[in-house]
Backbone as CSV, one residue per row, in Angstrom:
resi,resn,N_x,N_y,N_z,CA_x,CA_y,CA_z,C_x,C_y,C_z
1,UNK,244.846,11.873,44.470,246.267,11.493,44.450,246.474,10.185,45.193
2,UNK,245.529,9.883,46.846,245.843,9.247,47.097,245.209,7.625,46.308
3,UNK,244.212,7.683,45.674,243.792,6.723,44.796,244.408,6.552,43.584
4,UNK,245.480,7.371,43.122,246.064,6.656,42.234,247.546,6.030,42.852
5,UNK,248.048,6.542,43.536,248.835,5.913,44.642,248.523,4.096,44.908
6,UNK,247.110,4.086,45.207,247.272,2.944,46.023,246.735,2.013,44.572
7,UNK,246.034,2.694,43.578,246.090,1.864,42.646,247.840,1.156,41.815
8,UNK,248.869,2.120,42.079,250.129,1.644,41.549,250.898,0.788,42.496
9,UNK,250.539,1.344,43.941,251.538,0.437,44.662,250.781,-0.801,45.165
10,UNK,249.296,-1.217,44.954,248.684,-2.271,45.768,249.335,-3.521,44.846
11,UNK,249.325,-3.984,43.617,250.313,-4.670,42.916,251.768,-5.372,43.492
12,UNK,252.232,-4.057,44.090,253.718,-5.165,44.826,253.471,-5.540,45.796
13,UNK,252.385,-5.311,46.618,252.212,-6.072,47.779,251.611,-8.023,48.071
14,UNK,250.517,-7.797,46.462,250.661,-9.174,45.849,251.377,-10.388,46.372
15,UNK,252.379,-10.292,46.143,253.330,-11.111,46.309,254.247,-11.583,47.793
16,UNK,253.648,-10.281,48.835,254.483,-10.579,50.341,253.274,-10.308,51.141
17,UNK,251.930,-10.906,50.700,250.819,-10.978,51.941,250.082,-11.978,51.453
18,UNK,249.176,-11.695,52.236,248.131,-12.944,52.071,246.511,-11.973,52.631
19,UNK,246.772,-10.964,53.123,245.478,-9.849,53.164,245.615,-9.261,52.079
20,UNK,244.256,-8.421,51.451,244.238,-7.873,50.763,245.180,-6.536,50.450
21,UNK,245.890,-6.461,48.954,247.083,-5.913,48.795,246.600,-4.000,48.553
22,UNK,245.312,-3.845,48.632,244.856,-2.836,48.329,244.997,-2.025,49.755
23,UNK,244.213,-2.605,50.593,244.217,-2.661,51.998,245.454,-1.857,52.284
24,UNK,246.729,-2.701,52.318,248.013,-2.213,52.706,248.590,-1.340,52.186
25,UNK,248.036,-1.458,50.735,248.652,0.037,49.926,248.060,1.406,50.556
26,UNK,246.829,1.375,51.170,245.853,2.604,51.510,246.582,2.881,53.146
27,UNK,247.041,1.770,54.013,247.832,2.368,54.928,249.155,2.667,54.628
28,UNK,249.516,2.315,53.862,251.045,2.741,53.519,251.087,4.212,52.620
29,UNK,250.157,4.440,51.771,249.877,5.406,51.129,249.711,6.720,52.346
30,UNK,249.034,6.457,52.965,248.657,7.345,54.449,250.332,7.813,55.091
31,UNK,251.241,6.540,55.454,252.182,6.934,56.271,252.974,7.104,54.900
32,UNK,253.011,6.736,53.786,254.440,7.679,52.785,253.685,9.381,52.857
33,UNK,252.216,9.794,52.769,252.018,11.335,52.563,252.502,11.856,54.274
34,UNK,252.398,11.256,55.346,252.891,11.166,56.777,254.271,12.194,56.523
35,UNK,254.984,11.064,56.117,256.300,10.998,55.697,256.637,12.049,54.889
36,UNK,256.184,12.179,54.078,256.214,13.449,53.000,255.940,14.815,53.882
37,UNK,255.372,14.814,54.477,254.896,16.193,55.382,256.101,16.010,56.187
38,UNK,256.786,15.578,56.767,257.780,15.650,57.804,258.950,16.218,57.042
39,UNK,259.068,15.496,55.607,259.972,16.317,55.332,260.038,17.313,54.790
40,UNK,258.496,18.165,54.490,258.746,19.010,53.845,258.997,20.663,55.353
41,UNK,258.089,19.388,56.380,258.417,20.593,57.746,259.540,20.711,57.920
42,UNK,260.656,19.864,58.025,261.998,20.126,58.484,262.509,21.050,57.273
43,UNK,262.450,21.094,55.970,262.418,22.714,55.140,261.989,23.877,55.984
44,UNK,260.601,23.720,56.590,260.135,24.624,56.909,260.815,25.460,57.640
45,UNK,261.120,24.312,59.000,262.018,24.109,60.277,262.902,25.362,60.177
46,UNK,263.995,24.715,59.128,265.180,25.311,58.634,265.339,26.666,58.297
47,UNK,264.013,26.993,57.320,263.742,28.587,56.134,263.574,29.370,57.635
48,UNK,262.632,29.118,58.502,262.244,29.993,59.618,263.454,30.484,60.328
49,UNK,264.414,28.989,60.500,264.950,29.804,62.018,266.013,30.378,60.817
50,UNK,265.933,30.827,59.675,267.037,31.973,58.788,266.163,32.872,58.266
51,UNK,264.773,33.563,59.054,263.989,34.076,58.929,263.122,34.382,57.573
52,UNK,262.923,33.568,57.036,262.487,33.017,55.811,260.858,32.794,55.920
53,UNK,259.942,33.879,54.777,258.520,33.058,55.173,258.596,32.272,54.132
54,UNK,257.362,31.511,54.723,256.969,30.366,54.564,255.684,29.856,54.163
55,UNK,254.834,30.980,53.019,253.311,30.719,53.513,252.464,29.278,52.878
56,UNK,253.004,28.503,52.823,252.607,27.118,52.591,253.044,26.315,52.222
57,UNK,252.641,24.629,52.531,253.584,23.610,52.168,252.163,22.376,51.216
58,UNK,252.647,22.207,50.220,251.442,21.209,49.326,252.111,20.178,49.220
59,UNK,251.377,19.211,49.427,251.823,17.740,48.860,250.907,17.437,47.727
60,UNK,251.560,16.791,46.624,251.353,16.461,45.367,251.837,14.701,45.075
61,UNK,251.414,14.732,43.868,251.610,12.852,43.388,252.901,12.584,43.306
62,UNK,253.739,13.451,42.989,255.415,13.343,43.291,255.819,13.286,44.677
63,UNK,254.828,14.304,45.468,255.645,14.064,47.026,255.492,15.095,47.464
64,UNK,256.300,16.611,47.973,255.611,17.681,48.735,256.458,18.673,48.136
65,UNK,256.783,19.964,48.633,257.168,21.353,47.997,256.017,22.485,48.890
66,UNK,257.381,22.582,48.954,257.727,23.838,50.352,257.741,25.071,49.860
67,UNK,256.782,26.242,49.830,256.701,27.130,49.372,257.738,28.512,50.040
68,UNK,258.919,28.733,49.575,259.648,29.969,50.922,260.344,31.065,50.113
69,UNK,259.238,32.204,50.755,259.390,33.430,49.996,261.059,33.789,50.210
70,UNK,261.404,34.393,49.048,262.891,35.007,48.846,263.502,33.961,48.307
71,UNK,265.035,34.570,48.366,266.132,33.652,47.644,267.107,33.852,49.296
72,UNK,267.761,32.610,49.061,268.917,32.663,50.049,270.014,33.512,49.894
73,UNK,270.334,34.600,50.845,271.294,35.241,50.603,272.885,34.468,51.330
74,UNK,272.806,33.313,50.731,274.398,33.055,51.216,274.034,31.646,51.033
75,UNK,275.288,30.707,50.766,275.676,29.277,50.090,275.116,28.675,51.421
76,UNK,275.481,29.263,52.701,275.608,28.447,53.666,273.980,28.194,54.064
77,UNK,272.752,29.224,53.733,271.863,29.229,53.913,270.796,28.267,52.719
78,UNK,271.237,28.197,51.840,271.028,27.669,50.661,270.929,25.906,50.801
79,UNK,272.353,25.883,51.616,272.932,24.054,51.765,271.363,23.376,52.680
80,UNK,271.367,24.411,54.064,271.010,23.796,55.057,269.461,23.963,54.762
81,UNK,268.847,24.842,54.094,267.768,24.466,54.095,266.980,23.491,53.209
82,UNK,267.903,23.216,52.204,267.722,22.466,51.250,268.237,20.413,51.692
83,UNK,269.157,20.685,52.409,269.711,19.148,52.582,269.033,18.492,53.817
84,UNK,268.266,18.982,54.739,267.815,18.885,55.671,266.562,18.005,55.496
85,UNK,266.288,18.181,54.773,264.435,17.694,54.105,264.949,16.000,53.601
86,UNK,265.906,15.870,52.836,266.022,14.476,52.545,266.951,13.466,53.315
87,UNK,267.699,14.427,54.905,267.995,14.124,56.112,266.997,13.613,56.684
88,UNK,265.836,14.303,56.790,264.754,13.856,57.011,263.920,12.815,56.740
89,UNK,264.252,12.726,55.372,263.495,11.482,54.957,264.081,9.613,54.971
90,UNK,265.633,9.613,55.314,266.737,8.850,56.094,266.108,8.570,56.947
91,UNK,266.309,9.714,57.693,266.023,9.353,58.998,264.751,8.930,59.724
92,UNK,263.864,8.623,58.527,262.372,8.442,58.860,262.652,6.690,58.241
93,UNK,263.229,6.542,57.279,263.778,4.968,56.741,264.007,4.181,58.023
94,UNK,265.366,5.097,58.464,266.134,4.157,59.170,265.359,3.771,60.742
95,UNK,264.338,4.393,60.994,263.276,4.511,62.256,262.269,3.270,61.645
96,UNK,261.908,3.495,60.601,260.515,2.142,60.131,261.402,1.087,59.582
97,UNK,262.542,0.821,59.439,263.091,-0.332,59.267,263.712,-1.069,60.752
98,UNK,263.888,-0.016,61.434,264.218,-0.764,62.889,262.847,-1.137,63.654
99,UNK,262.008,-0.390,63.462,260.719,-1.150,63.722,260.393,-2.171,63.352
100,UNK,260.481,-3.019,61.957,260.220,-4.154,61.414,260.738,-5.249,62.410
101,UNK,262.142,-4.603,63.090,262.887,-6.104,64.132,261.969,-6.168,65.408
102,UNK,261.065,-5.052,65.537,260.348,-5.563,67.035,259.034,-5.530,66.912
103,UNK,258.320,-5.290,65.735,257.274,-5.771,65.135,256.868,-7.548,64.771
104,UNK,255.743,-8.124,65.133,255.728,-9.682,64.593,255.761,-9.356,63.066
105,UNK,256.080,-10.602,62.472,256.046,-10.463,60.882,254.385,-10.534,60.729
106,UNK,254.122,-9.643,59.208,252.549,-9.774,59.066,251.945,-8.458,58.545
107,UNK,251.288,-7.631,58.515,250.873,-6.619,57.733,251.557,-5.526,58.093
108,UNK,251.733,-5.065,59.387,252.543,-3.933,60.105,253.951,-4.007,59.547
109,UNK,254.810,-5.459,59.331,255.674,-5.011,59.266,256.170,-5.054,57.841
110,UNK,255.051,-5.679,56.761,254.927,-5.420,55.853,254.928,-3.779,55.137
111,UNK,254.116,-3.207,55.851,254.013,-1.496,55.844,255.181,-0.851,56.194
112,UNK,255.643,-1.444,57.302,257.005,-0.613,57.915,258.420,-0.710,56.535
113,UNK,258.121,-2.246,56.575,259.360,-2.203,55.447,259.259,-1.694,53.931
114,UNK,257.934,-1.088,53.481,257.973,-0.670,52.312,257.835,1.019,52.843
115,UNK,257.772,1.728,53.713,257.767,2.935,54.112,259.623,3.225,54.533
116,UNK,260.153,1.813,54.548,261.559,2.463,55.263,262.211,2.472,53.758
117,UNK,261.799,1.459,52.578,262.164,1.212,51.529,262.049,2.762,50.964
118,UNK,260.644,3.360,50.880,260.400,4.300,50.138,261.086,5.526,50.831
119,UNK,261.158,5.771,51.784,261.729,6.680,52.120,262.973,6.948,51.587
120,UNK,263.835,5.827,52.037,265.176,5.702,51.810,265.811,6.537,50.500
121,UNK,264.438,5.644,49.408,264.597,6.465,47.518,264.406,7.467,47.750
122,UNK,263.431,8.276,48.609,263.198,9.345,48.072,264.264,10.235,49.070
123,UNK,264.638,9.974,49.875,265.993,10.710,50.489,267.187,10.697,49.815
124,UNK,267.383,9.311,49.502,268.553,9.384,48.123,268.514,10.204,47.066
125,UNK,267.242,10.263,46.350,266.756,10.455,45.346,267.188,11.830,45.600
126,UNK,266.329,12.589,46.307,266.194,13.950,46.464,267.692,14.500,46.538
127,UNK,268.627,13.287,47.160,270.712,14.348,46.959,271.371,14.058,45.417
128,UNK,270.026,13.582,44.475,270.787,13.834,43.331,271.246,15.462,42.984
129,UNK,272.527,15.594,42.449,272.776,17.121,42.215,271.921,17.518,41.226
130,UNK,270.369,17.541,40.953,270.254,18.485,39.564,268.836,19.440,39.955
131,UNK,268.299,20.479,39.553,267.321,20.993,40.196,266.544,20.561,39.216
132,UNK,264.781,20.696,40.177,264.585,21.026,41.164,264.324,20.217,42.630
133,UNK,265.207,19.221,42.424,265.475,18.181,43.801,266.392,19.037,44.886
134,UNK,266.211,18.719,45.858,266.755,19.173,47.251,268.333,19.226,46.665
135,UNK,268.470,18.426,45.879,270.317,17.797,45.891,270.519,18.942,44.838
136,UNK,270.233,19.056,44.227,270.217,20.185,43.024,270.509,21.437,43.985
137,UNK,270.093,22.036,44.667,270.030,23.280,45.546,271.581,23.135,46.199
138,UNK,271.430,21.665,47.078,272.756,21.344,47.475,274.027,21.682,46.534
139,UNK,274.080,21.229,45.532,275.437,21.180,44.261,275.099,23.118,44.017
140,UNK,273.930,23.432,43.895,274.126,25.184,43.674,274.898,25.634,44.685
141,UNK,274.644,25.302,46.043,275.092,26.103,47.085,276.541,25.788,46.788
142,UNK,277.401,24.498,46.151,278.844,24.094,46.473,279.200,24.870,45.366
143,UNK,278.408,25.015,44.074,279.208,25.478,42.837,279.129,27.327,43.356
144,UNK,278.393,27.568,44.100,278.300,28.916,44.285,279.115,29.304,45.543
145,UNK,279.832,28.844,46.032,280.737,28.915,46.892,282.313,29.151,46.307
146,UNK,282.599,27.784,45.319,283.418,27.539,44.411,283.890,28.889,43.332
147,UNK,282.645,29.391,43.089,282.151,30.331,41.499,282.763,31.288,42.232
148,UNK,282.323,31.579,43.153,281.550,33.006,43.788,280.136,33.736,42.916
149,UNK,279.236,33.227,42.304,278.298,33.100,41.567,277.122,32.510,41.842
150,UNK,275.961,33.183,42.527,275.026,32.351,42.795,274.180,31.906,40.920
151,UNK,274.146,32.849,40.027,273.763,32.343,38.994,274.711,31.221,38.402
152,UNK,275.667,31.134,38.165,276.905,29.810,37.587,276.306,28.833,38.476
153,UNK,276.056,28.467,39.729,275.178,27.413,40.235,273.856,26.981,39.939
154,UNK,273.192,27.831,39.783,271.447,27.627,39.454,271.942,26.901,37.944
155,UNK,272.973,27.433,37.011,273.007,27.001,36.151,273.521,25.459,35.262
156,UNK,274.347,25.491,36.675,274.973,24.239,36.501,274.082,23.084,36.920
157,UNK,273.549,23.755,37.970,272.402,22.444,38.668,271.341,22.020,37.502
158,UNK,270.989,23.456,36.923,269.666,23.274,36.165,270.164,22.523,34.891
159,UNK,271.426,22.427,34.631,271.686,21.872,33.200,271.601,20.328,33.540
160,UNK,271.972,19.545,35.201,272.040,18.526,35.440,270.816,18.046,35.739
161,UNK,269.759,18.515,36.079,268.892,18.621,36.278,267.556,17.583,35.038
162,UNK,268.066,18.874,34.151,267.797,18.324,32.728,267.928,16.730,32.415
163,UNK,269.614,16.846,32.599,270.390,15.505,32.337,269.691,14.476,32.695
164,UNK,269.214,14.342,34.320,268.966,13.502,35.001,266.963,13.106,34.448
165,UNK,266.440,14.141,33.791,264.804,14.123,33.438,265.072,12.816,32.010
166,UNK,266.378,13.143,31.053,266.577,12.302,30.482,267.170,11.007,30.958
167,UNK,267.552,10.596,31.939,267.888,9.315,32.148,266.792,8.987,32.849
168,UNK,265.813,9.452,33.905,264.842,8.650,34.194,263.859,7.993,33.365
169,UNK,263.529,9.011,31.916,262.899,8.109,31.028,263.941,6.307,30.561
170,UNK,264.948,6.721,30.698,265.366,5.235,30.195,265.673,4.264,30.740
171,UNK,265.041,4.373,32.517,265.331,3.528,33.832,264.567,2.537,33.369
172,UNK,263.352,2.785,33.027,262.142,1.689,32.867,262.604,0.636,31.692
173,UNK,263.089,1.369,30.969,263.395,0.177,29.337,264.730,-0.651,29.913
174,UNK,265.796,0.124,30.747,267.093,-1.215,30.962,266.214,-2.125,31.900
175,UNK,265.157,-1.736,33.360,264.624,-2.446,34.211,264.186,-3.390,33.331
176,UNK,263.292,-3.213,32.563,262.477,-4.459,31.793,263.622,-5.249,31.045
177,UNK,264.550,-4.667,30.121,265.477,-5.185,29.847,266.544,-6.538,30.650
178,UNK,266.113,-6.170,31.498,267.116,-7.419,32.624,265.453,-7.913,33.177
179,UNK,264.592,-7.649,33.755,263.708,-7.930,34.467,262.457,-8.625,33.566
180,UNK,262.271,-8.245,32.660,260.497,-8.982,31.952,259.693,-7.315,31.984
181,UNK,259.217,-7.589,31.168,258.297,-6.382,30.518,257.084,-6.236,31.089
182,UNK,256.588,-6.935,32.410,255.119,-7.035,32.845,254.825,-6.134,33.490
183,UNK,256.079,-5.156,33.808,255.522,-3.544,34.353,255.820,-2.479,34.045
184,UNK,256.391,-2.806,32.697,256.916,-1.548,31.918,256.185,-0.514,32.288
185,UNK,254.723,-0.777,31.289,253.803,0.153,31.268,253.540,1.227,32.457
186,UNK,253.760,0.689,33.773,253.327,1.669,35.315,254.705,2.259,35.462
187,UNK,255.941,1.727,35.265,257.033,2.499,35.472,257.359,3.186,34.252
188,UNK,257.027,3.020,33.159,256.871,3.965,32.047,256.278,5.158,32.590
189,UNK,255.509,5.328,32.765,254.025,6.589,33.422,254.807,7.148,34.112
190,UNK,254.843,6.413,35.592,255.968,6.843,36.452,257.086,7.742,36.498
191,UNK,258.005,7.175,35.341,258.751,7.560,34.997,258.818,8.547,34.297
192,UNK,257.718,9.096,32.982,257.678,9.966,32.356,257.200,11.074,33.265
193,UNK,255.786,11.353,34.333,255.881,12.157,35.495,257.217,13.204,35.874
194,UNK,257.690,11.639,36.147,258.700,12.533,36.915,259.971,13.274,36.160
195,UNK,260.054,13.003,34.953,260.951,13.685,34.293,260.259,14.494,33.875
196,UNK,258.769,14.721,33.636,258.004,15.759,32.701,258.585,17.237,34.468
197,UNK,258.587,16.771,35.570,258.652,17.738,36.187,259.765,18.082,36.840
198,UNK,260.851,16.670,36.424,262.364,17.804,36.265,262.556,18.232,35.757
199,UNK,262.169,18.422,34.234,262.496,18.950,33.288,261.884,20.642,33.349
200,UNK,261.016,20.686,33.970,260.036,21.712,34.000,260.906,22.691,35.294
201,UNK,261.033,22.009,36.011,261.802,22.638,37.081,263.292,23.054,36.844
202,UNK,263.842,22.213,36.119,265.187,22.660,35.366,264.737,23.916,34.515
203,UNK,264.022,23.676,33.861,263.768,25.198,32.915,263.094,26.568,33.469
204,UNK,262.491,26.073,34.798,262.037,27.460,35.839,263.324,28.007,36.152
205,UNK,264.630,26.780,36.758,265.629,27.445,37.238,267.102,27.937,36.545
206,UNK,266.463,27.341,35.001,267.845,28.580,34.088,267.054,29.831,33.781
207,UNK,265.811,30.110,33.881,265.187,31.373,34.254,265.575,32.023,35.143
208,UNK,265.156,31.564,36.238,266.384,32.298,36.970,267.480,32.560,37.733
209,UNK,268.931,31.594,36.771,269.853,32.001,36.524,269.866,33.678,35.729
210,UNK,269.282,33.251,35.055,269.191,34.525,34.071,268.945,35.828,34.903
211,UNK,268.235,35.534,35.955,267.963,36.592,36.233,268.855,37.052,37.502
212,UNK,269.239,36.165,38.472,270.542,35.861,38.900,271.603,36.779,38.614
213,UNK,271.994,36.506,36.986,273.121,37.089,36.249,272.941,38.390,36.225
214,UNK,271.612,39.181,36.305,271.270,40.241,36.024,271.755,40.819,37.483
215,UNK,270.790,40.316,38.464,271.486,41.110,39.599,273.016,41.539,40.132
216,UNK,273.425,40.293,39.362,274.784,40.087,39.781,275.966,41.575,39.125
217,UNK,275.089,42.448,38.178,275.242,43.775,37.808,275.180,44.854,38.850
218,UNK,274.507,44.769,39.715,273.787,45.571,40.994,274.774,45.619,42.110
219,UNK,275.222,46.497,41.859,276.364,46.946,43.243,276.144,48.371,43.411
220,UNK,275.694,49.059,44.519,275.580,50.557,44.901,276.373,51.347,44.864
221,UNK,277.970,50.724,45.615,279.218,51.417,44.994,279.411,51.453,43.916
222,UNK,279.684,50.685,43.210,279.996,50.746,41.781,279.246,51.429,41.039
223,UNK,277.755,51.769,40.948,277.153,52.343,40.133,276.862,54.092,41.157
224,UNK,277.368,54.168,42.117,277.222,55.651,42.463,278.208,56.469,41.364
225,UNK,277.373,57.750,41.935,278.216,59.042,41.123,278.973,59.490,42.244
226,UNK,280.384,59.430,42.712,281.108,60.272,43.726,281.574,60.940,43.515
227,UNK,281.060,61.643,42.220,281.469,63.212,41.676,280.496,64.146,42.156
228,UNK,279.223,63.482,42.304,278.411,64.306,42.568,278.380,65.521,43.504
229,UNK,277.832,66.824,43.333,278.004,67.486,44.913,276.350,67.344,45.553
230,UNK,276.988,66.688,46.697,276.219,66.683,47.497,275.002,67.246,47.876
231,UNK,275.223,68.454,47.967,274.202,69.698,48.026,273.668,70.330,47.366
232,UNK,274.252,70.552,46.096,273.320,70.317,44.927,272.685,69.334,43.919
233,UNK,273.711,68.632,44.517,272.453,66.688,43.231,272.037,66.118,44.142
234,UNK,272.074,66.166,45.320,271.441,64.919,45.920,270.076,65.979,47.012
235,UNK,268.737,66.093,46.802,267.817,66.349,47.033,268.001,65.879,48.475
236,UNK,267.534,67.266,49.749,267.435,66.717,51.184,266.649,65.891,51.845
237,UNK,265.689,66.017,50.738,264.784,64.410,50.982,264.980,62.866,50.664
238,UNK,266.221,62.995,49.897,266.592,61.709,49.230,266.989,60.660,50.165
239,UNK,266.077,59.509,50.327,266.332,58.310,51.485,267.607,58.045,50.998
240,UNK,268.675,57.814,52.392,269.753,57.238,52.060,269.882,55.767,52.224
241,UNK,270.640,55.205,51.407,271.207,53.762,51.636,272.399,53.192,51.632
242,UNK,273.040,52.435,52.613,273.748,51.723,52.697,274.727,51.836,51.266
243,UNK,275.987,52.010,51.304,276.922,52.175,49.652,277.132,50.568,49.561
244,UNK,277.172,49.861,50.493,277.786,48.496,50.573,276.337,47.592,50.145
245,UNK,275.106,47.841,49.975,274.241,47.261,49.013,274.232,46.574,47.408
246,UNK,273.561,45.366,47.568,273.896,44.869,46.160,272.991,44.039,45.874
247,UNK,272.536,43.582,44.185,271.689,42.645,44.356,270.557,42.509,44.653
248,UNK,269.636,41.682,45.057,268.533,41.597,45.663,268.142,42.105,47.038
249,UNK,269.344,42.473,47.539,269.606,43.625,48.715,268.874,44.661,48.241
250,UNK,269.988,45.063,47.278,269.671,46.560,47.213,268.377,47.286,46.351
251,UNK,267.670,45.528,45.696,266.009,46.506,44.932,264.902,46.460,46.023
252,UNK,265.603,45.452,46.626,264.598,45.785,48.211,264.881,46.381,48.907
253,UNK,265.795,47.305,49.327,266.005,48.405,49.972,265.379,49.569,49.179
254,UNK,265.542,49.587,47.741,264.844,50.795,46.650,263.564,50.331,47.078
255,UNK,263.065,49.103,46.851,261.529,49.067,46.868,260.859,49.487,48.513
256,UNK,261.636,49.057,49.006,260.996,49.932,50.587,261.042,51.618,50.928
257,UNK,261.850,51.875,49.534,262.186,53.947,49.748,262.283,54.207,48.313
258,UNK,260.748,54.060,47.913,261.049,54.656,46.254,261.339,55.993,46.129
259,UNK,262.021,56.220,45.313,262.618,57.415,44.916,263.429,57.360,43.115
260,UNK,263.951,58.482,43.055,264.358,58.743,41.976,265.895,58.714,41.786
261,UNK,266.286,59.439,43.367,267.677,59.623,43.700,267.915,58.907,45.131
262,UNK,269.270,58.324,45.162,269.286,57.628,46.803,270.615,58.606,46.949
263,UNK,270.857,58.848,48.119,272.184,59.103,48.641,272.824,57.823,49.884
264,UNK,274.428,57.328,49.012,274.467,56.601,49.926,275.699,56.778,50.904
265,UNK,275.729,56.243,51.581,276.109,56.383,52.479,277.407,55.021,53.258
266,UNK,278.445,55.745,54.293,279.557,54.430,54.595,278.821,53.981,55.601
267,UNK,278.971,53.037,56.587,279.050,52.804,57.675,279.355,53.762,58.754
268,UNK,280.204,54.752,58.535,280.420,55.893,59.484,279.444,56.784,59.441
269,UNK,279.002,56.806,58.785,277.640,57.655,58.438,278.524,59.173,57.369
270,UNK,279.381,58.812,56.773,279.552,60.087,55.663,279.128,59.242,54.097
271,UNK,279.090,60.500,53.604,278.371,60.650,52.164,279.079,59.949,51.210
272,UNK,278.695,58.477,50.447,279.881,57.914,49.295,279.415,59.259,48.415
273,UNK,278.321,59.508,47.756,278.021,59.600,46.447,276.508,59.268,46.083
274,UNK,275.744,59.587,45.022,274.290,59.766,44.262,273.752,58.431,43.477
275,UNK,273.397,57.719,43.767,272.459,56.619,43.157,271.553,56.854,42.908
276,UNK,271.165,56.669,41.460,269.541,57.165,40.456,269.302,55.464,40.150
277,UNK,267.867,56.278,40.401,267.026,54.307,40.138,267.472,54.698,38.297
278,UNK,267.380,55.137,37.866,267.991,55.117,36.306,269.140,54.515,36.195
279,UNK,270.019,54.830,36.756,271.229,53.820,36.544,271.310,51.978,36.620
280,UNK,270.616,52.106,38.015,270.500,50.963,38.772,269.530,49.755,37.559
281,UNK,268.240,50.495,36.639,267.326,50.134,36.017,268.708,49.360,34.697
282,UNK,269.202,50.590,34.280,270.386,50.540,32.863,271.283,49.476,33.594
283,UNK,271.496,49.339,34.641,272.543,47.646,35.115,271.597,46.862,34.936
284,UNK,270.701,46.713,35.484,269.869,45.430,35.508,269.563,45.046,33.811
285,UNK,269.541,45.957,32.951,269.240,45.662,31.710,270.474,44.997,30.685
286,UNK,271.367,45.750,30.915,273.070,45.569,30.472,273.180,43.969,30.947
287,UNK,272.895,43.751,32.062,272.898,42.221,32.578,272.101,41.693,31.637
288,UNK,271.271,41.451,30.936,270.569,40.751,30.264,271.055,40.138,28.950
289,UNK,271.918,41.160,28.626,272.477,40.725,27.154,273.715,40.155,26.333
């Protein structure tokens, strides 16, 4: 990765040195993957202290991706772990561009100013609203606040998402269009990359919307029986749960106490009523269609 890196970016350096432009691309290549790890830790940062695992972070030819088990249960958890990462990457700009003023001019600050440059894009870049960019997550968390719908967000993001895989293919043809055609070809590539993996990521995340929508069927109250009698339908072994469960709550609460029958239960500790994983199975399916 990092050799094709320094094969695309040693080219613009050409033109603002007089050392070899390969050279500078291979330290700059070093501090943009630097850079890339910082922001994918401050994700990390974030998922943890909302007790979120975390079991790995990869950097790739696009840049990095933060691996964090679960889904966010709430907009507010959603915003911050997601907007934080291309906070991060600002704030790593605005640090190597103030370095350039107390740096002599010359290779260092040659490096500094194309690391504060790159950053900058890819912090911008990343608050575009469409998934699967940081900014995309951001616009889910606002439309899902708005909705009351965490799927109507995944969906809206992922449709912009899309949008945005089609306009990066056509950045390169207006650039050459005003600019000369002598680098079409590398920002062509470039460019197709990176839409081949918004596009890909937009279509992971109307998946699951979809599936989103399904949970969004899953309420414990609503699907109890509070006709039931107690003492005869609901088995004295039957783990109870929470009536106020829903969602991705509540198949992980089933999946930690499998059973057949739940009895659930208020907050005061009396009896709502009988929850059968059969029912719960027949919502999740009804959601689908």
């Amino acid at each position: 990765m990092a050799a094709v890196l320094v094969l695309l970016f040693a080219p613009r350096f050409e033109d603002s040195t007089t050392t070899n432009p390969y050279l500078l691309a291979v330290f700059f290549v070093v501090a943009l993957y630097i850079s890339v790890l910082i922001h994918e830790l401050a994700h990390v940062a974030v998922a943890r202290a909302y007790r979120m695992q975390v079991p790995s972070v990869t950097l790739h030819l696009l840049g990095g991706e933060t691996a964090i088990e679960g889904d966010s249960r709430t907009p507010a958890q959603e915003f911050w772990t997601s907007v934080v990462g291309p906070f991060a990457s600002i704030a790593i700009a605005y640090v190597a561009w103030q370095a350039t003023a107390v740096v002599p001019a010359g290779n260092t600050a040659d490096v500094l100013r194309a690391v504060a440059y790159v950053n900058a894009v890819v912090g911008l870049m990343n608050l575009v609203p469409g998934l699967p960019l940081d900014g995309g997550r951001v616009f889910r968390a606002i439309i899902w606040v708005v909705s009351g719908s965490k799927a109507a967000g995944t969906t809206a993001a992922a449709w912009a998402g899309r949008l945005i895989a089609v306009v990066v293919v056509a950045i390169p043809f207006l650039w050459a269009y005003n600019n000369g055609t002598s680098r079409l070809a590398i920002d062509l590539v470039l460019a197709i990359l990176i839409s081949a993996f918004l596009w890909t990521g937009a279509s992971q995340a109307l998946n699951m919307a979809s599936r989103d929508r399904r949970l969004d069927y899953l309420n414990a109250r609503s699907l109890a029986d509070i006709n039931a009698d107690i003492n005869a339908d609901i088995p004295g072994d039957a783990p109870a749960l929470p009536a106020d469960l829903s969602g991705a709550d509540l198949l992980r609460a089933m999946a930690a106490l499998p059973s057949d029958v739940y009895r659930l239960v208020e907050s005061d500790g009396s009896t709502l009523g009988l929850l059968t994983a059969e029912s719960v199975d027949e919502a999740y399916r009804k959601g689908s269609k």
